[in-house]
KOLNUDO-893423 format. One line per field, with one value per residue: residue number from 1; x, y, z of N, C-alpha, C in turn. Coordinates in nm, 4 decimals. Each point is the difference from the previous one (the first is absolute). Layout:
<margus>
num	[NUM ...] .
n.x	[X ...] .
n.y	[Y ...] .
n.z	[Z ...] .
ca.x	[X ...] .
ca.y	[Y ...] .
ca.z	[Z ...] .
c.x	[X ...] .
c.y	[Y ...] .
c.z	[Z ...] .
</margus>
This chain:
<margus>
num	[1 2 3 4 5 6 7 8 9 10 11 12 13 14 15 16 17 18 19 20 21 22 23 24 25 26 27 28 29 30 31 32 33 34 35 36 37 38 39 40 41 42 43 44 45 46 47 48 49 50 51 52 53 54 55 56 57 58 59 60 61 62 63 64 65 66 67 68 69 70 71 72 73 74 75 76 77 78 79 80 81 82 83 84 85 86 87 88 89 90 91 92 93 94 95 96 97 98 99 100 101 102 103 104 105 106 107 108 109 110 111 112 113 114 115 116 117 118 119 120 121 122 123 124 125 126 127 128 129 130 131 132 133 134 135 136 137 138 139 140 141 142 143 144 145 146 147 148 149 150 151 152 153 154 155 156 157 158 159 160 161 162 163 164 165 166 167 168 169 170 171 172 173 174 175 176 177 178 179 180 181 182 183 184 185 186 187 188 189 190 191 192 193 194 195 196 197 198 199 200 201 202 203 204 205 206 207 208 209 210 211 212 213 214 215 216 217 218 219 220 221 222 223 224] .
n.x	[-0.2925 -0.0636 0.0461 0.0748 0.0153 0.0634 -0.0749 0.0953 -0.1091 0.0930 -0.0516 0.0359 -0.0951 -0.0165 -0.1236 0.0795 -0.0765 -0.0398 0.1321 -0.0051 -0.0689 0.0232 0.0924 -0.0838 -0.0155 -0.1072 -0.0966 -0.1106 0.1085 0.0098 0.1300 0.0918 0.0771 0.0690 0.0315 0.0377 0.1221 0.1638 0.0444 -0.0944 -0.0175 0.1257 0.0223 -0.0701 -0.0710 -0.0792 -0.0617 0.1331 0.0519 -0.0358 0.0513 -0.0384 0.1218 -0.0775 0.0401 0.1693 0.0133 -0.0506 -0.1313 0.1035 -0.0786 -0.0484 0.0396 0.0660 -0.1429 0.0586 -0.0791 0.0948 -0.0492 -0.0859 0.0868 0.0275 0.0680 0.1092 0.0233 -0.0067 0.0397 0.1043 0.0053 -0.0179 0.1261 -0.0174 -0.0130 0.1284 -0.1075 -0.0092 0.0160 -0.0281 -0.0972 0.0607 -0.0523 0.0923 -0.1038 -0.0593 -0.0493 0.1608 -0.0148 0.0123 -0.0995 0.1290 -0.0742 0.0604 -0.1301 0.0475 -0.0742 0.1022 -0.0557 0.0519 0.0132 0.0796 0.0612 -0.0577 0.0090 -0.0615 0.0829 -0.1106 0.0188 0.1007 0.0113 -0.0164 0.1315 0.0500 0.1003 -0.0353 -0.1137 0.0899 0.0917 -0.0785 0.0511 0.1579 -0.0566 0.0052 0.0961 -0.0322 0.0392 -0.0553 -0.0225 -0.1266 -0.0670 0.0108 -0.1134 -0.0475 0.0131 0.0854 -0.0308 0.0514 -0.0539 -0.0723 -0.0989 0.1063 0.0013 0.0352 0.1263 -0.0334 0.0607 -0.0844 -0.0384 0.0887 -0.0331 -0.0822 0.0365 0.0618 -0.1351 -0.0352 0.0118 0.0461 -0.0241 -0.0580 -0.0191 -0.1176 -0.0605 -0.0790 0.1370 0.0892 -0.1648 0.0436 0.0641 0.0996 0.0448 -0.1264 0.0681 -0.1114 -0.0135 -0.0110 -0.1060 0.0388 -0.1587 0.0609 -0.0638 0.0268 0.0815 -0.0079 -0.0433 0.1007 0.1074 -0.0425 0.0088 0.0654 0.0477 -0.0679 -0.0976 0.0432 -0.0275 0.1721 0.0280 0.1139 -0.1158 0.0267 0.1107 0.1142 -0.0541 0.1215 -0.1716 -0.0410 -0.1039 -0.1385 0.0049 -0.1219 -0.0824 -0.0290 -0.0667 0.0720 0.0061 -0.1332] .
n.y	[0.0032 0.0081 0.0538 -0.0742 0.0544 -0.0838 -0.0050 -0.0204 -0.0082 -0.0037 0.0880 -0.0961 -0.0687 -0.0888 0.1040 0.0345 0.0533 0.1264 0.0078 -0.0361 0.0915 -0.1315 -0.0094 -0.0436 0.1524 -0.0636 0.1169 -0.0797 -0.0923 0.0888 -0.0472 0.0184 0.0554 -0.0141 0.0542 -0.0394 -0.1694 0.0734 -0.0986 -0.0765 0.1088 0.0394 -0.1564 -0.0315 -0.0465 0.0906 -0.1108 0.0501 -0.1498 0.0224 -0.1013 -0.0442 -0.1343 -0.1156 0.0354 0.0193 -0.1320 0.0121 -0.0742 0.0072 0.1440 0.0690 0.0856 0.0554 0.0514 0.1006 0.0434 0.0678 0.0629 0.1202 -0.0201 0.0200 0.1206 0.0380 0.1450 0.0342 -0.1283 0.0670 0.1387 -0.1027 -0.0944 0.0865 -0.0689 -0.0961 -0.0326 -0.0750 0.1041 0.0752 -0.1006 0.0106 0.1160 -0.0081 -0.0331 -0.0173 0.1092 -0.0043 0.0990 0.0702 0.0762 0.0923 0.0842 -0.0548 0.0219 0.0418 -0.1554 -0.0708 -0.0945 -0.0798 0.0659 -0.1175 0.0729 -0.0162 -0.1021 -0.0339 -0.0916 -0.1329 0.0662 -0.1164 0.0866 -0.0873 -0.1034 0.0039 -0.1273 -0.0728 0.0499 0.0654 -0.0716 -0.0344 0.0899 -0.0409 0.1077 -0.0936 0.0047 0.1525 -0.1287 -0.0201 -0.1395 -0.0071 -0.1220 -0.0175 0.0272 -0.0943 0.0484 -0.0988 0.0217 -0.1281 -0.1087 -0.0601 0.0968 0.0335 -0.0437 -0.1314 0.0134 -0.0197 -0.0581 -0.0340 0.0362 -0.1111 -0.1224 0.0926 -0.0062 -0.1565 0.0343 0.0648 -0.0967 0.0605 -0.0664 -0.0832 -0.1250 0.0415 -0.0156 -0.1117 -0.0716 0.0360 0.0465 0.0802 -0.1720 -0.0586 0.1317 -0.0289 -0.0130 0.1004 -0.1493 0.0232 -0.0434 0.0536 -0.0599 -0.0333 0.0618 -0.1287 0.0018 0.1621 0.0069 -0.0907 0.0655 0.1212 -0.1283 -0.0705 0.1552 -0.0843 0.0019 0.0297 -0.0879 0.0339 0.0907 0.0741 0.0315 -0.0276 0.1102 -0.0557 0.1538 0.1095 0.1021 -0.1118 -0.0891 0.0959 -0.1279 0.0841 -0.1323 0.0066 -0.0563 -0.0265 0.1304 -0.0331] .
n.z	[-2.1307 0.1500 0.0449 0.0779 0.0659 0.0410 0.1411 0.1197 0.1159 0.0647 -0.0512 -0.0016 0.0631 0.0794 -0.0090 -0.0527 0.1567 -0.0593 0.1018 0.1149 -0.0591 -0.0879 -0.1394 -0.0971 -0.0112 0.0600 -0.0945 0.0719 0.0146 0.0242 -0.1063 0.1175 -0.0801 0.1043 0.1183 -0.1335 -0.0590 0.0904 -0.0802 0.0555 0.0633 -0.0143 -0.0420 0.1136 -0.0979 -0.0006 0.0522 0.0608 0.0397 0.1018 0.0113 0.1303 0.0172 0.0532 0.1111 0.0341 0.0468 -0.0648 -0.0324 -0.0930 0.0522 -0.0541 0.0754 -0.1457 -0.0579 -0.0738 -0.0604 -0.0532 0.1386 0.0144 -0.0467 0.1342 0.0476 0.1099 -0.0532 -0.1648 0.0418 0.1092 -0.0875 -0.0763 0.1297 -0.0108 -0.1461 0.0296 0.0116 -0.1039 -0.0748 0.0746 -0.0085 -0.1739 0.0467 0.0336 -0.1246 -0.1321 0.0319 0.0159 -0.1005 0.0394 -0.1056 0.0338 0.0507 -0.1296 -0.0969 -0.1420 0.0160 0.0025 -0.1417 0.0702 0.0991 0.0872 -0.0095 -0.1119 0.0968 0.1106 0.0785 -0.0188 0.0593 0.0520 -0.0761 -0.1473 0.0143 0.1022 -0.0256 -0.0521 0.0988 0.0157 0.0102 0.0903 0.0421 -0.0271 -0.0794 -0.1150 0.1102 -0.0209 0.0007 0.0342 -0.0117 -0.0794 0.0713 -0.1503 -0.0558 0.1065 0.0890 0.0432 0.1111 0.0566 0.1045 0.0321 -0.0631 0.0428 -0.1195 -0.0611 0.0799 -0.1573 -0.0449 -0.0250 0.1197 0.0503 -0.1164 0.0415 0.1164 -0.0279 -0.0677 0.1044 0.0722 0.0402 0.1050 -0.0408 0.0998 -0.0828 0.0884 0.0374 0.0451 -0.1162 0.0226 0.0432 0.0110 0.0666 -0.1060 -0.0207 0.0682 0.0191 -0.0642 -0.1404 -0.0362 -0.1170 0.0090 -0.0823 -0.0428 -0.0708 0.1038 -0.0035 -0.0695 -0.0189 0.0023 -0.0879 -0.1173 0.0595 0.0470 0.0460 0.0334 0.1087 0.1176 0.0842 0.0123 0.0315 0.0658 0.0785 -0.0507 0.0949 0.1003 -0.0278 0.0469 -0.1441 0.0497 -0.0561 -0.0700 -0.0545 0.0077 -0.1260 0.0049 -0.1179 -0.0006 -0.0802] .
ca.x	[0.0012 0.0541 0.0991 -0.0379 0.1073 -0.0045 0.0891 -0.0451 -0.0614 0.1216 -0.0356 -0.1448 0.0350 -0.0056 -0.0685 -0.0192 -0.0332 0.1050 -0.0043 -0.1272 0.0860 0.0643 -0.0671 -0.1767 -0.1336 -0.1672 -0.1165 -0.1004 0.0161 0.1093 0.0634 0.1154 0.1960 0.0549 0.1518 0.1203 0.0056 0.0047 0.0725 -0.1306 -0.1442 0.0504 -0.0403 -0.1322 -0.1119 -0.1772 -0.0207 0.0951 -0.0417 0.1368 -0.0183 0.0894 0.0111 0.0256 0.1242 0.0298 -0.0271 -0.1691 -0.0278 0.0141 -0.1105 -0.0669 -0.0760 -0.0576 0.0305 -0.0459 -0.0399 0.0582 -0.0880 0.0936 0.1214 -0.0141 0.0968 -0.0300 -0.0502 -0.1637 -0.1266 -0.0083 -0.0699 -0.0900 -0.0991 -0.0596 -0.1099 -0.0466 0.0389 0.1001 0.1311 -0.0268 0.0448 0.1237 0.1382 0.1081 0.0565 0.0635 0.0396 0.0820 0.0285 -0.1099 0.0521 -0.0255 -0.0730 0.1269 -0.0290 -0.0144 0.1036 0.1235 -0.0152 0.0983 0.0826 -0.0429 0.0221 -0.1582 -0.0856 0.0083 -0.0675 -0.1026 0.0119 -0.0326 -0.0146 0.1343 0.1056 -0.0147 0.0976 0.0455 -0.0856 0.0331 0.0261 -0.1602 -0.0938 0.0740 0.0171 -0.1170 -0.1321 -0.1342 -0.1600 -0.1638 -0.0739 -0.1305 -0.0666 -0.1569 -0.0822 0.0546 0.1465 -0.0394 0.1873 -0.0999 0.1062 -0.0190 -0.0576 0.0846 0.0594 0.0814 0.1018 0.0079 0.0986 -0.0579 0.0418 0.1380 0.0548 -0.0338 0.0854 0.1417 0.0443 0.0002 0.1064 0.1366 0.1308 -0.0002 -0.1005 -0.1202 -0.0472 -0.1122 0.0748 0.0216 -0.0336 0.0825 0.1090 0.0327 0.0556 -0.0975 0.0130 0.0307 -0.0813 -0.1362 0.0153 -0.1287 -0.0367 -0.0575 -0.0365 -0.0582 0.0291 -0.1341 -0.1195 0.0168 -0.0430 -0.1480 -0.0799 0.0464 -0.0598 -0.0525 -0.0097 -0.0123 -0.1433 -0.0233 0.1160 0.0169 -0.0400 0.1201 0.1283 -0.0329 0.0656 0.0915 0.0006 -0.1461 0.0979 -0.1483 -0.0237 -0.0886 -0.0253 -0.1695 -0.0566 -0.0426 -0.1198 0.0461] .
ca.y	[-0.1118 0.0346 -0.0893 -0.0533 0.0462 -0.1287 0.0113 -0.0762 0.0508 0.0018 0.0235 -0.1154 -0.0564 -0.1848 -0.0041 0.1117 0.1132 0.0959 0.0071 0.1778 0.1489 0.0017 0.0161 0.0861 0.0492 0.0186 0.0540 0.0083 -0.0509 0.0629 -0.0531 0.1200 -0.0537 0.0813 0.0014 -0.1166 0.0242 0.1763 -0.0273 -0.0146 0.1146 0.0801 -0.0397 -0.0750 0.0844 -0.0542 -0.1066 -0.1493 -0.1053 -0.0274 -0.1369 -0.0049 -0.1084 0.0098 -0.0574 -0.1982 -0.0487 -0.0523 0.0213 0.1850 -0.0111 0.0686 0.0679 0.1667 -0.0021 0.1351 0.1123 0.0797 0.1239 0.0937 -0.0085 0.1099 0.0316 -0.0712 0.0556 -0.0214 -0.1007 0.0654 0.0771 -0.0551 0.0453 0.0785 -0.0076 -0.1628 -0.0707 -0.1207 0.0652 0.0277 -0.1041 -0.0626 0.0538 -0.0726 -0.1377 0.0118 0.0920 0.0899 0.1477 0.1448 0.1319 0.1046 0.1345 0.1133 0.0466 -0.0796 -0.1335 -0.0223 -0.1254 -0.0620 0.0953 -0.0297 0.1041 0.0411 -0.0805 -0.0311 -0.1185 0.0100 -0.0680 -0.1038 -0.0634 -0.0829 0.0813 0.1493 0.1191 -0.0497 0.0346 0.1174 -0.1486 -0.0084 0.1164 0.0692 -0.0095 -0.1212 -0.0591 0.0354 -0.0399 -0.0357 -0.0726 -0.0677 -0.1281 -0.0001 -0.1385 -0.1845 0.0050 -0.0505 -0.1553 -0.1093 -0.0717 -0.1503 -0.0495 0.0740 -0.0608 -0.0666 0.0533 -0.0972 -0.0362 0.0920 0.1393 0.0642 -0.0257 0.1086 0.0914 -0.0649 0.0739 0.1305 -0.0484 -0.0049 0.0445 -0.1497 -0.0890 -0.0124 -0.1579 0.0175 0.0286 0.1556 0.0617 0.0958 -0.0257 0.0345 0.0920 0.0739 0.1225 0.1272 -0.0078 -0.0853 -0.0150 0.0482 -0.0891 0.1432 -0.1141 -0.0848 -0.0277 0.0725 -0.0448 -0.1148 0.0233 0.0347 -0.0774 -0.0903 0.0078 0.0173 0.0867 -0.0803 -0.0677 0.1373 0.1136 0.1172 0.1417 0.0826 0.0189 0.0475 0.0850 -0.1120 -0.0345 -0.0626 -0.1546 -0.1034 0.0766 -0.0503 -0.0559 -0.0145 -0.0829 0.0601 0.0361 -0.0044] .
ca.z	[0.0948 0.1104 0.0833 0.0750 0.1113 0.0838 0.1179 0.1344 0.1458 0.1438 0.1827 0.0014 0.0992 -0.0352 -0.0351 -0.1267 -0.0030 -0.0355 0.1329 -0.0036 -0.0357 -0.1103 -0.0622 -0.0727 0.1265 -0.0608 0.1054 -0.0795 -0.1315 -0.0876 0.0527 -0.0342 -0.0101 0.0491 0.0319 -0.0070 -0.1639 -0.1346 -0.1050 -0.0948 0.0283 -0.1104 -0.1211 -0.0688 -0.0700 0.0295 -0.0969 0.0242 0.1049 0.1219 0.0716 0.1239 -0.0035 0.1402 0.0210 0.0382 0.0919 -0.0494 -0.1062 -0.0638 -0.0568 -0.0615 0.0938 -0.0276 -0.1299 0.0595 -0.1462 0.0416 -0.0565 -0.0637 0.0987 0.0352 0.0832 0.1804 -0.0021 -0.0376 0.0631 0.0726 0.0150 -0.0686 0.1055 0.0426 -0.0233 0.0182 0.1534 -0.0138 -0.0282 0.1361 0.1309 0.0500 0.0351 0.0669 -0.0297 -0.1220 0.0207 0.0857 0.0352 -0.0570 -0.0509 0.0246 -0.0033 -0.0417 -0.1039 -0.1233 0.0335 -0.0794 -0.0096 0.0414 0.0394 0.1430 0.0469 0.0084 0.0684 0.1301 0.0764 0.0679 0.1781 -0.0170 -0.1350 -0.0370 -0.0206 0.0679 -0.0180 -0.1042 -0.1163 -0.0803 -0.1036 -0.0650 -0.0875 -0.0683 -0.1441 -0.0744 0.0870 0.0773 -0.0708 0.1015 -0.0606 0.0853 -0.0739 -0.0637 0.0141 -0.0455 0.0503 0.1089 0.1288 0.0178 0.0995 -0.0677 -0.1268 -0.1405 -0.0895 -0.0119 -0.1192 -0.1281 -0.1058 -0.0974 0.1032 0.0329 -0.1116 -0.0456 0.0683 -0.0379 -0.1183 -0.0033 0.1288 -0.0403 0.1421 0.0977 -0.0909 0.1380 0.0491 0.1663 0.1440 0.0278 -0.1093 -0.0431 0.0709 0.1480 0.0355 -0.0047 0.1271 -0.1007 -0.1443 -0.0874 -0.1425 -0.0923 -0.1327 -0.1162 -0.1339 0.0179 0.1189 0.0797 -0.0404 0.0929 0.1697 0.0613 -0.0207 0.0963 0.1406 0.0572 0.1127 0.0570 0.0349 0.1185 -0.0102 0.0982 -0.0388 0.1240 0.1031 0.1833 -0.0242 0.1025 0.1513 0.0607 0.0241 -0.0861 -0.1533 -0.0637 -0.1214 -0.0797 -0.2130 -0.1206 -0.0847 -0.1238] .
c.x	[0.0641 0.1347 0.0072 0.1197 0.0275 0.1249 0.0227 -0.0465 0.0574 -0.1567 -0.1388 0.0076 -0.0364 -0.1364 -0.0417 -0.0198 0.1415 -0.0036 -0.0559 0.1126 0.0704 -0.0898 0.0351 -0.0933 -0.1047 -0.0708 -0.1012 -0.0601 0.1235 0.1563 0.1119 0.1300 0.0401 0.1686 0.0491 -0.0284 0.0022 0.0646 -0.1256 -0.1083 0.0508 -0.0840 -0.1256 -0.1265 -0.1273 -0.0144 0.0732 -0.0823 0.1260 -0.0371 0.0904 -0.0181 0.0880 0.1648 0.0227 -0.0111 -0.1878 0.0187 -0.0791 -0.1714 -0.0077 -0.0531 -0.0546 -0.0074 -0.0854 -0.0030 0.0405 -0.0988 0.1479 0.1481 0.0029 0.1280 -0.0993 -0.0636 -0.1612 -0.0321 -0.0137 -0.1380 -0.1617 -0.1287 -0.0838 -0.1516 -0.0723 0.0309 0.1173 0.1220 0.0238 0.0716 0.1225 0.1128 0.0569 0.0215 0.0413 0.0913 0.0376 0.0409 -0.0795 0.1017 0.0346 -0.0377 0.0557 -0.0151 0.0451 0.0797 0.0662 0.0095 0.1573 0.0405 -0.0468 0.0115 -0.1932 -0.0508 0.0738 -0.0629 -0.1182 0.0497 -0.0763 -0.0436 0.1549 0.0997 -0.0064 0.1836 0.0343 -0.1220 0.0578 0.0483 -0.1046 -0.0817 0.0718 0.0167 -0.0994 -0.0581 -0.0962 -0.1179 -0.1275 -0.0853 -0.1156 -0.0525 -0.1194 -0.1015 0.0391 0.1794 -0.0465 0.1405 -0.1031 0.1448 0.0133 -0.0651 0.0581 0.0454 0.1338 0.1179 0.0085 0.1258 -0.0648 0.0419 0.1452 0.0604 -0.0715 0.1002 0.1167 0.0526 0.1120 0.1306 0.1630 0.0857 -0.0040 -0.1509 -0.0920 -0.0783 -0.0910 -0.0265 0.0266 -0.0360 0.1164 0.1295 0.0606 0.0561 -0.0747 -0.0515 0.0041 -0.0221 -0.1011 0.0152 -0.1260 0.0046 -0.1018 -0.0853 -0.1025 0.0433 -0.0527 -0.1602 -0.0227 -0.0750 -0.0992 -0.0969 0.0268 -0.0854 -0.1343 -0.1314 -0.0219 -0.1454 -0.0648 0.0668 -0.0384 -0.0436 0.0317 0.0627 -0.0349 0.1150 0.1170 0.0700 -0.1053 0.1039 -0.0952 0.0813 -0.1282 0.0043 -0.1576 0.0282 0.0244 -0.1144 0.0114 -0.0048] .
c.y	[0.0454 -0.1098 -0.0791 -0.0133 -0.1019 0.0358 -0.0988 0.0892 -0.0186 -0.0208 -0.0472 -0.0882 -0.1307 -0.0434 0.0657 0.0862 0.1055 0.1072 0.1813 0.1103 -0.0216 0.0019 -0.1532 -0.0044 0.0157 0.0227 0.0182 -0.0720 0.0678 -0.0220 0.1464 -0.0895 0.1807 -0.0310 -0.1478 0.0237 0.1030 -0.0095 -0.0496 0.0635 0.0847 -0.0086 0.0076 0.1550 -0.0395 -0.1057 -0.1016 -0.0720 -0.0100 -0.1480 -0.0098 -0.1223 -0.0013 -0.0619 -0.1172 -0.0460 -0.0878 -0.0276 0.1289 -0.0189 0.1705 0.1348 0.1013 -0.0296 0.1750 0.0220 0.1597 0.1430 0.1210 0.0330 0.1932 0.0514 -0.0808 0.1268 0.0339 -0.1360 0.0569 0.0904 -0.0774 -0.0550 0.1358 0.0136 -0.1638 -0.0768 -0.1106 0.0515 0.0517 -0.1414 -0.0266 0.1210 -0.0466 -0.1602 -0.0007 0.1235 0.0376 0.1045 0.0926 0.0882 0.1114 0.0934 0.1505 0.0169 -0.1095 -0.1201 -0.0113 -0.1521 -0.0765 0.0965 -0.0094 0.1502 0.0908 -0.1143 -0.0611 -0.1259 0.0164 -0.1032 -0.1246 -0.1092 -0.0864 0.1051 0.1555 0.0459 -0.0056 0.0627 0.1253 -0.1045 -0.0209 0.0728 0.1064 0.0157 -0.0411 -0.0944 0.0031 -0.0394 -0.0697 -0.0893 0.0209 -0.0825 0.0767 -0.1389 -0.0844 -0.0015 -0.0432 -0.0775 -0.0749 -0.0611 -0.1173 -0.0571 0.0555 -0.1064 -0.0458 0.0129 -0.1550 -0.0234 0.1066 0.1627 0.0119 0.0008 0.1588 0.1264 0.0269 0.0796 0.1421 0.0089 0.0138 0.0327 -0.2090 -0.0726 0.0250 -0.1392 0.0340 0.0643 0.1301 0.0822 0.1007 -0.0008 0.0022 0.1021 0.1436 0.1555 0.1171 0.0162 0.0299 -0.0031 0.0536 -0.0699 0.0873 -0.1170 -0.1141 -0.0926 0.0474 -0.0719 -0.1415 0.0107 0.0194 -0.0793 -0.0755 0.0339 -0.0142 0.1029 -0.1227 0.0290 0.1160 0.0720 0.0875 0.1104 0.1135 -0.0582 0.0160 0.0978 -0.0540 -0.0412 -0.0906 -0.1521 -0.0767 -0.0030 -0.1105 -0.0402 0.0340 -0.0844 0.1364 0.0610 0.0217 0.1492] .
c.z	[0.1314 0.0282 0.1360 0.1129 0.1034 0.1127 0.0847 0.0368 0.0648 0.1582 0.0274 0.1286 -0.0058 -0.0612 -0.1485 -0.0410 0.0242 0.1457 -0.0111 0.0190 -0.1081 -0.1452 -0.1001 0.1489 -0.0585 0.1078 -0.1026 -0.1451 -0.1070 0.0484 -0.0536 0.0231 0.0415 0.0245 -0.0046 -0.1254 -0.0556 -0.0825 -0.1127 0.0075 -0.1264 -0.1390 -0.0258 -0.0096 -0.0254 -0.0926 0.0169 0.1021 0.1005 0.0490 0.1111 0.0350 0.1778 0.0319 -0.0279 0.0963 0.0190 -0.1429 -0.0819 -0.0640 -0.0667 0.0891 -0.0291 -0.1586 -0.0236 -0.1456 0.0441 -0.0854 -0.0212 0.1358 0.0441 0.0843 0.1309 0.0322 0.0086 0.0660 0.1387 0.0063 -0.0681 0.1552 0.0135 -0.0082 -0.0744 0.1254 -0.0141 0.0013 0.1683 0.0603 -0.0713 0.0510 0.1382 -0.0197 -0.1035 -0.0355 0.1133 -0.0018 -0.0406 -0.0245 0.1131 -0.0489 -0.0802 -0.1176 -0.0633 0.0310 -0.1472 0.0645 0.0637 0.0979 0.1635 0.0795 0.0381 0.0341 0.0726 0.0396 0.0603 0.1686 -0.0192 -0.1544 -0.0057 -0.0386 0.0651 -0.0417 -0.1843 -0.1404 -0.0994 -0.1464 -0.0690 -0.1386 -0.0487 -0.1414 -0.0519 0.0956 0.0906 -0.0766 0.0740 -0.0886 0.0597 -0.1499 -0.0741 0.0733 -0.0391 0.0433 0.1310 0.1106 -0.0026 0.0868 -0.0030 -0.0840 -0.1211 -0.0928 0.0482 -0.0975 -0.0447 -0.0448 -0.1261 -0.0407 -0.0218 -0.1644 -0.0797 0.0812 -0.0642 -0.1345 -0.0037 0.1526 -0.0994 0.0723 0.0639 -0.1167 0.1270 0.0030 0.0325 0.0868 -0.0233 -0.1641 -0.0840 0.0199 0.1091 0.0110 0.0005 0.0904 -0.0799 -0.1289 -0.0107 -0.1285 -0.0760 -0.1239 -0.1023 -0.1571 0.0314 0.0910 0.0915 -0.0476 0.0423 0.1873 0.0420 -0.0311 0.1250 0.1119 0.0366 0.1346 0.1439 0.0535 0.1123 -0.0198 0.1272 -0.0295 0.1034 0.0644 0.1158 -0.0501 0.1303 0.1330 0.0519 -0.0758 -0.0937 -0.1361 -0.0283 -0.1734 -0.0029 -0.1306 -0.0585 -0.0496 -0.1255 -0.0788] .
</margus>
């Protein structure tokens, strides 16, 4: 049974949409988790579900629900551009650093990679990708952000979170509690199986990111 990884999205704007140059970044339909959540990129493994639940301040909706393909160094998704275009457009977005040029890479070790100019976190990325957490998500199929047609955080939803919350009581108002900054939580079992029954796909979703010198973010319908 996969598991099911539950975050806030911090960097969203009044519209839901997820502000440009940040991440979950999608191109092409394919959705990448890059530089944030390095305390939960660690854990998760092909097959898990990542869910990204929008800030406070609105009503909390549903923005990322991602089927987690094979987890890779920042590295290999780095060099993986070379010969995928998707992987390509996200370098300097999802991906902020590249490999240097120095023979055999040594998984965690900022010292063999270098900031991409103008990517996130320009001083703080070594943090980033120190140790267990040089890890690089990209979305299997059927991983999808969505902005305003994203699902509705339920009572349903939060009395399934609540299980596995052991730091406050989550609500509505505050899925993962008000102290939530830097959390998450992992639902494992038939609490996982729950969830993924629950979610939903919404009606539009985001199939690109504005990379994060452009101001568009486009919506399309769902394809099936």
């Amino acid at each position: 049974m996969p598991r099911v990884f539950v975050y806030i999205i911090t960097s969203v704007d009044a519209h839901y949409h997820v502000k440009r140059g940040c991440v979950p970044w999608v191109a092409g339909g394919k959705v990448f988790l890059g530089p944030c959540k390095m305390f939960m990129r660690p854990e998760v493994e092909k097959g898990d579900y990542i869910m990204g639940i929008s800030p406070a301040g609105r009503m909390r909706r549903v923005l990322l629900w991602m089927r987690v393909d094979t987890p890779m160094t920042f590295a290999d998704a780095y060099r993986r551009g070379d010969s995928d275009r998707l992987f390509r457009l996200a370098r300097g977005n999802a991906i902020h650093v590249c490999p240097k040029e120095v023979g055999e890479h040594i998984r965690g070790n900022p010292e063999l990679y270098e900031h991409i100019s103008g990517a996130m976190h320009p001083l703080k990325w070594p943090t980033d990708i120190r140790g267990d957490r040089d890890v690089f998500i990209s979305g299997a199929n059927g991983s999808w952000v969505a902005a305003t047609e994203g699902p509705l955080v339920t009572t349903e939803l939060v009395n399934l979170l609540q299980n596995k919350i052991t730091w406050g009581t989550a609500t509505i108002e505050n899925p993962l509690t008000r102290n939530a900054r830097g959390k998450h939580v992992c639902l494992t079992g038939e609490i996982a199986r729950r969830i993924i029954e629950w979610v939903s796909e919404p009606g539009k979703r985001v199939f690109s990111s504005p990379p994060k010198d452009d101001i568009v973010t486009t919506i399309a319908p769902a394809s099936s």
